[in-house]
C-alpha positions in Angstrom: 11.3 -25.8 12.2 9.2 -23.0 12.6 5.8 -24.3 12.7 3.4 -22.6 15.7 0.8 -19.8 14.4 1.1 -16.3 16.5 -2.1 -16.0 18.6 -3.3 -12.2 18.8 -4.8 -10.3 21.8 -6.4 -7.8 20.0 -9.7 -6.2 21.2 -11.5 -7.3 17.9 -11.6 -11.2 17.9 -13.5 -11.6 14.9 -10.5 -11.7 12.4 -7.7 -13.6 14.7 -8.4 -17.2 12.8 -7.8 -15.5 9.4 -4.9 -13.2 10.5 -3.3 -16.4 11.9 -3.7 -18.0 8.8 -1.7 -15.8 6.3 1.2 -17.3 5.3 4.3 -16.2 5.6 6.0 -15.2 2.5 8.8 -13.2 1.6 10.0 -12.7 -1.9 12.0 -10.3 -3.6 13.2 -9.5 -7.8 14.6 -7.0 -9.2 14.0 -5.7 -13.0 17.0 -3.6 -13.9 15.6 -3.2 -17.7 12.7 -1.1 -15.7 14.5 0.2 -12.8 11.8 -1.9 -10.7 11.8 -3.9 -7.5 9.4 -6.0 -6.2 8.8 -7.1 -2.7 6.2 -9.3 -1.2 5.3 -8.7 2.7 3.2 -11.7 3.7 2.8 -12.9 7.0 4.2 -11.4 10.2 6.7 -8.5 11.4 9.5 -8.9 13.2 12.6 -11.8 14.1 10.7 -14.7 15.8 12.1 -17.7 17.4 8.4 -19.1 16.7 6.8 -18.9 13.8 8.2 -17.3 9.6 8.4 -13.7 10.0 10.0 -10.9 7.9 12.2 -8.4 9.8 14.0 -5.1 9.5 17.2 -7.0 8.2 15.2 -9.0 5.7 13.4 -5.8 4.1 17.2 -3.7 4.5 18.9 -6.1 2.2 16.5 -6.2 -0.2 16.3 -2.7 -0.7 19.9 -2.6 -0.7 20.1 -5.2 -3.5 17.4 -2.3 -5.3 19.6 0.2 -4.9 17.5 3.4 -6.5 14.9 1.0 -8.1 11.2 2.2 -7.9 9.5 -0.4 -5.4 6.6 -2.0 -5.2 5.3 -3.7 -2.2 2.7 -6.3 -1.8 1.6 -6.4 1.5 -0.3 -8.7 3.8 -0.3 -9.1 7.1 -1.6 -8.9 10.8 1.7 -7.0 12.0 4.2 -8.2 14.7 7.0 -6.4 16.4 6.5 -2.3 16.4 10.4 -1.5 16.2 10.8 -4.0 13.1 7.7 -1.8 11.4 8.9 1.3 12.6 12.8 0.6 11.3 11.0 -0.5 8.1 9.1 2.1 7.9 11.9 4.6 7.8 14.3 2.8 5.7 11.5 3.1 3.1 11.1 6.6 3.4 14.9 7.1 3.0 14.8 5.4 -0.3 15.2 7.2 -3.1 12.6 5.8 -5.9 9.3 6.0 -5.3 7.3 3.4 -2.9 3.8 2.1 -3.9 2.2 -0.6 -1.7 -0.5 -2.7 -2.6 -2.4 -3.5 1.1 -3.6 -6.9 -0.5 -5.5 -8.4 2.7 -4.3 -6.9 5.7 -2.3 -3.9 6.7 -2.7 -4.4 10.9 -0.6 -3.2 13.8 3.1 -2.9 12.8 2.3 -3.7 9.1 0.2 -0.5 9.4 2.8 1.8 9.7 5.0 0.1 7.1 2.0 1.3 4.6 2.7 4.8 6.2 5.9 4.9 4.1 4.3 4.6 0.9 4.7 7.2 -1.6 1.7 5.5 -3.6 -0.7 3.4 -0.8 -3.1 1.2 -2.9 -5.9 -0.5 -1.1 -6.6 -3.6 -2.8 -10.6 -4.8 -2.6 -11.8 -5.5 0.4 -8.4 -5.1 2.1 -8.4 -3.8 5.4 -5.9 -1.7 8.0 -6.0 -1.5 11.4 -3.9 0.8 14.4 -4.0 0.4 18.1 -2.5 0.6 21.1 1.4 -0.6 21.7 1.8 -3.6 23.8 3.7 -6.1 25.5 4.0 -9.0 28.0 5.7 -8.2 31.4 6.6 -10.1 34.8 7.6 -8.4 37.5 7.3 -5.8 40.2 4.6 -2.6 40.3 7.9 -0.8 39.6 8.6 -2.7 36.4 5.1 -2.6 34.9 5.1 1.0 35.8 8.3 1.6 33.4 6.7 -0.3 31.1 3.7 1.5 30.9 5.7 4.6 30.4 8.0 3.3 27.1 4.9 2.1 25.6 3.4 5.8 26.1 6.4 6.6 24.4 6.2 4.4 22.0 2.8 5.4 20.8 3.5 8.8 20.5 6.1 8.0 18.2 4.0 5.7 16.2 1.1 8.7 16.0 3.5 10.7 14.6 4.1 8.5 11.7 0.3 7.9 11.4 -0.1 12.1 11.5 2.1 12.2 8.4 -0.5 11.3 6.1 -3.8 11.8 8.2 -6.5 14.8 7.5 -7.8 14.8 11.1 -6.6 15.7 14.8 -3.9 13.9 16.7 -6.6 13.7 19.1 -8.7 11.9 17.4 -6.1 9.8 16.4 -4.7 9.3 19.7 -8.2 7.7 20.3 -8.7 5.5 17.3 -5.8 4.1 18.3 -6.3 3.8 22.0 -10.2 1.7 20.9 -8.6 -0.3 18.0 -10.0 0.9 15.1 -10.1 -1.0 11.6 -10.5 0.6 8.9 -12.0 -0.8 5.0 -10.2 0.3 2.4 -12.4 3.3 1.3 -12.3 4.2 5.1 -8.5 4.3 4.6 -8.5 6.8 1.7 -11.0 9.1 3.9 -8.7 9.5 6.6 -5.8 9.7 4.4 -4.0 6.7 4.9 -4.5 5.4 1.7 -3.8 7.1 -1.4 -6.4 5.3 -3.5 -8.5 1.9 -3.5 -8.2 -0.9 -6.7 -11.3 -0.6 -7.1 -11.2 3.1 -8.0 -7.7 2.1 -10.0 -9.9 -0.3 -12.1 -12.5 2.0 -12.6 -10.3 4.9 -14.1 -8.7 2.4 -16.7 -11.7 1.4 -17.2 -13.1 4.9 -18.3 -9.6 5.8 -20.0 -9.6 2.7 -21.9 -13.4 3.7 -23.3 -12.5 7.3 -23.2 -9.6 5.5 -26.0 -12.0 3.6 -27.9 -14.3 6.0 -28.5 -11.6 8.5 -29.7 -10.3 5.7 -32.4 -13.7 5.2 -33.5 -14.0 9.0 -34.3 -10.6 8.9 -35.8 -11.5 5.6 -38.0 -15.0 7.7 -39.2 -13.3 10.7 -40.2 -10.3 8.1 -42.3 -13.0 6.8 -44.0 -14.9 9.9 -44.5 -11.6 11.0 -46.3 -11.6 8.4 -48.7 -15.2 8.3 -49.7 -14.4 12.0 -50.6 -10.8 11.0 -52.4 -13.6 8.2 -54.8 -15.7 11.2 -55.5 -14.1 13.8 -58.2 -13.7 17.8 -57.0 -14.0 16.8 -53.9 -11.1 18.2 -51.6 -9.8 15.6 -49.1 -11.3 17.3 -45.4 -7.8 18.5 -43.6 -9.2 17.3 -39.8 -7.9 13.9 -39.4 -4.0 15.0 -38.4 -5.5 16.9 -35.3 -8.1 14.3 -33.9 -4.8 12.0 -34.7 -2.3 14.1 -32.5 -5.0 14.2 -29.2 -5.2 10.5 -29.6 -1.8 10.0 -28.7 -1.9 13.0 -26.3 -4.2 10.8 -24.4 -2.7 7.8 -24.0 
C-alpha cells in the first residue's frame, strides 16, 4: 500500500510539511444534463511506485469519458513529475469545451503548468503557485551529469514556453523567476497573467451584481406601487414607466 509522503528539495523550505500533507485525491463526474465535468486534482503529479499520485493516463480517461463537456478543475497540489504535467497540460488544451481551474491551495511545480491550460484560471483565497527550475536525481559519470544537465535545459525551455503563453512580461524575466523559485499569491498570479482572476474578486462582483439586483427591484416595486396608488385615485392616468425599468431588470441578470 502506498503509504510514504514525497519529501521536496525545493529552495523554499517553509511550505514542504504542508505540501507533504495534501492528500491525494482524484475524483471525477460527469453532468450530461449540463454538459459539465468535474475533476478534482489533489495531491501529487505523476505514476509513483511510492506514494497516491494522479498521472497523464488518469486525467486522459477522464476527459475521454467527458467527451466535449465544459470542465472544471479543482486543483491542489505541490506538483510531481514535469512530463505527466506537461502531457496534461496539452491534452487540456486540445479539449474542446472550455477549462476553468480553481487553484484551491496549491498550484506548484508540475501542477503549475497544468493551470497554464486553463481557459478560465481562478485563484481560490489565499492559494498560491509556484515555477522553478527542472530537476532530477542522477548517479553516474561527469559525462552522464553533463547530458543530464543538458535535457533539463531543454526541458525548461519547453516549460517557459508554456508559462510565456499567458504571461505579460519578458522570457527573460521569466527565465529568472524560474531559475530563483519564485512563489507567487494569488493576486501576484493575476499580475503576471497567470491567473485569470482571484475568488475573492469573483465574490466581490456577485456581490455588487447581486446589490446592483436588489436595488433595481426595489425601484421596480416603488414605481408598482406608485401605479396603483394612482389606479385608487380617480383621473388619474396609470404612469406608462414600469414595462421599461421591468425589461433592464431582466437585461441584467
Amino acid at each position: 500500500m502506498k503509504q510514504m509522503k514525497r519529501k521536496f528539495g525545493f529552495k523554499n523550505q517553509k511550505y514542504n510539511e504542508q505540501l507533504a500533507s495534501i492528500p491525494h485525491n482524484f475524483a471525477v463526474t460527469h453532468d450530461e444534463e449540463n454538459g459539465v465535468s468535474e475533476l478534482t486534482i489533489y495531491g501529487d503529479i505523476g505514476e509513483s511506485w511510492w506514494w497516491e499520485s494522479t498521472s497523464a493516463s488518469d486525467v486522459d480517461s477522464a476527459l475521454k469519458e467527458a467527451g466535449s463537456n465544459d470542465l472544471i478543475i479543482n486543483l491542489n497540489s505541490p506538483g510531481g513529475s514535469a512530463f505527466d504535467g506537461i502531457a496534461i497540460y496539452n491534452r487540456l488544451k486540445a479539449h474542446k469545451g472550455k477549462v476553468t481551474i480553481n487553484v484551491d491551495g496549491w498550484a506548484c511545480s508540475a501542477a503549475s503548468i497544468i493551470a497554464m491550460a486553463a481557459d478560465e484560471l481562478i485563484m481560490g483565497a489565499g492559494a498560491m503557485m509556484m515555477i522553478h527550475e527542472a530537476s532530477t536525481i542522477v548517479w553516474g559519470s561527469k559525462t552522464l551529469m553533463r547530458k543530464e544537465a543538458e535535457m533539463l535545459e531543454k526541458l525548461e525551455d519547453g516549460i517557459i514556453d508554456i508559462y510565456m503563453t499567458r504571461a505579460n512580461v519578458e522570457r527573460e524575466e521569466i527565465r529568472s523567476m524560474v531559475n530563483e523559485e519564485t512563489w507567487f499569491s494569488a493576486n501576484e498570479a493575476v499580475e503576471i497573467g497567470f491567473a485569470t482572476i482571484t475568488a475573492t474578486t469573483v465574490k466581490e462582483n456577485e456581490d455588487d451584481q447581486l446589490t446592483q439586483m436588489k436595488v433595481q427591484m426595489q425601484a421596480l416595486q416603488d414605481e408598482l406601487n406608485k401605479i396603483k396608488n394612482q389606479q385608487k385615485e380617480p383621473g388619474q392616468k396609470p404612469a406608462a414607466v414600469a414595462k421599461g425599468n421591468l425589461s433592464k431588470l431582466f437585461l441584467n441578470l
